[in-house]
C-alpha positions, 0 to 999 in steps of 0.5 A: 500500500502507498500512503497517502497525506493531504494538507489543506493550506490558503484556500478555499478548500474548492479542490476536495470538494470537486475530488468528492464528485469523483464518479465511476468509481468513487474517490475511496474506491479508486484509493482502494483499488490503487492500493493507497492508503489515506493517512489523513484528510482534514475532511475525510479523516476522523482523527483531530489534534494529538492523532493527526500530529502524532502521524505526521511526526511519525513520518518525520522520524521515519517511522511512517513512510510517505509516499505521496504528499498532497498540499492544497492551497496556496503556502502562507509565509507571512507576516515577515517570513513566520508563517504565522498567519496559518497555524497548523490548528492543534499543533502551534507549527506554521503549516509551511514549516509542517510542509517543508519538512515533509516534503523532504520525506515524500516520495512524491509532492503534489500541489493540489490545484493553482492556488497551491501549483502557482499561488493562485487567487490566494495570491491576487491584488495586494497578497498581504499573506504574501502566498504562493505555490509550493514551487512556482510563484507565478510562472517564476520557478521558486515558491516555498519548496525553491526551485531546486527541491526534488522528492525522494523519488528525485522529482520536483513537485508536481503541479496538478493545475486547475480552479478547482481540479477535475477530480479525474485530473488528481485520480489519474495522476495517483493512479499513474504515481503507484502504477507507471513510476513516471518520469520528468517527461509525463509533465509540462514545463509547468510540471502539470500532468501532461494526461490533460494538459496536451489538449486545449479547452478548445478541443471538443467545445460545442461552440467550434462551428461558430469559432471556424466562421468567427460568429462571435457573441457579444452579450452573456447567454448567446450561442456564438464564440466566446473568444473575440468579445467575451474573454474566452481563452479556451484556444490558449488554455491547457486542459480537457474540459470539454472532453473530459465533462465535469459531473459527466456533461458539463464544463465552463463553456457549455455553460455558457462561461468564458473560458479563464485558463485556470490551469495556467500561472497568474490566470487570477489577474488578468487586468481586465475583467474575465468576460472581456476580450482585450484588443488592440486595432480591434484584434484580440490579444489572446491569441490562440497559442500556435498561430500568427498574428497575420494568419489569424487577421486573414483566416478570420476575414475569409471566415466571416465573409463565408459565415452561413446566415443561420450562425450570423443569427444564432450566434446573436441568439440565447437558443437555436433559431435556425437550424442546419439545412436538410440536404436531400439525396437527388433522386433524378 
């Protein structure tokens, strides 16, 4: 059996919630049949106080072995370095210094959601508790653990991205932990698993008819693409939402919501609102990823001058006004 710890540090706790709508099979059973063992979860364990510290001691002296170490929520080191703005309750430890010393006997450290990976919305406007990700701040490598920390099995933290996180995201990487013995080359540059992280948002939105012709909405509730006036940054964003549902059939943009690219660094301040498309000469800034400028300019004015009249209305439209065309066979 692997042993398993969960942390939960600044935040609001939204991950274990979303890792609780785990289906198919459900979160206990997928541990079971992994073979790992939950040494303690604030919300899932029954044991409190002097229980829960006498585990986590047990691991720092080495006689309880940890496998896997998951932190959820950005790490507070204020005010002035203490870490005192989050006491680990029932301990008296700062919670960053519980994690930096047990992270160095983890064979594997997990950064549970953005908050915890890159710093988060913990992090946003003034960040009096001066928060931040366990290995990155922002997109700069650092964080709490420095940017040169490895776990016993040699690897740097692993950065499972998302607000909050598809359960299956967390499933998959443990399962892959206990199962696969991965390397450095399962995960991105930002050390997300690469299990999501290799598709876009983009990939499987039911709104990619309208995309292709550039019939875009401008109001809230309408059908159109999102990306030209709403802020959708589903083309830039790197995660399989609209491939792999959350609760089996939804996601932000079948909802009707802009994609915010949560998965990424420093998606929590874009300086600007998150339902509007920056541009500059009328032209998007947020590009998709992998093309140029000049492309996307003379891709999009052949594509709205060839916009079939049944998307120019329905994009404008809060449901199906038109439908396609029904071609017939010719049977002359």
């Amino acid at each position: 059996m692997a042993n398993l710890l969960w942390l939960q540090s600044g935040g609001c706790g939204g991950c274990t919630m979303s890792l609780l709508n785990a289906e198919n099979p459900d979160l206990m059973s997928t541990l079971k049949n992994a073979g790992i063992n939950l040494l303690w979860h604030p919300s899932l364990s029954e044991e409190t106080g002097a229980e829960v510290r006498d585990i986590l001691e047990k691991i720092i002296d080495g006689t309880l072995t940890l496998d896997i170490l998951c932190v959820e929520g950005a790490l507070l080191r204020g005010p002035h370095g203490t870490g005192r703005y989050h006491i680990f309750g029932g301990t008296g430890v700062p919670m960053i210094d519980w994690v930096e010393q047990l992270s160095k006997k983890a064979n594997y450290t997990l950064a549970i959601g953005s908050c915890a990976a890159f710093g988060g919305v913990t992090t946003a406007s003034d960040n009096i508790t001066d928060a931040t990700g366990l290995q990155f701040e922002g997109e700069l490598r650092g964080g709490l653990l420095g940017s040169e920390f490895t776990s016993q099995k040699a690897m740097p933290v692993i950065n499972v991205a998302g607000c909050p996180v598809h359960p299956d995201w967390v499933t998959e990487t443990l399962m892959s932990l206990v199962i696969d013995n991965p390397s450095e080359e399962d995960f991105d540059e930002f050390t997300r698993p690469r299990l999501y992280t290799d598709q876009l948002v983009h990939h499987g939105c039911t709104r990619n008819e309208y995309y292709e012709y550039k019939a875009s909405a401008e109001q809230p509730g309408e059908l159109g693409c999102m990306m030209e006036h709403m802020g959708c940054l589903g083309t830039q964003a790197h995660a399989d939402c609209n491939t792999r549902l959350w609760n089996g059939q939804g996601s932000c943009t079948r909802a009707g919501y802009a994609c915010i690219n949560c998965t990424a660094p420093e998606f929590e301040e874009p300086r600007h609102s998150f339902t509007e498309t920056p541009k500059i000469a009328g032209i998007p800034v947020g590009l998709p990823t992998d093309m140029p400028k000049a492309w996307f300019v003379a891709l999009a004015s052949l594509s709205k001058a060839a916009t079939p009249e049944r998307l120019k209305h329905n994009a404008r439209s809060e449901q199906l006004i038109y439908p396609p065309t029904l071609h017939k066979k010719n049977k002359s």
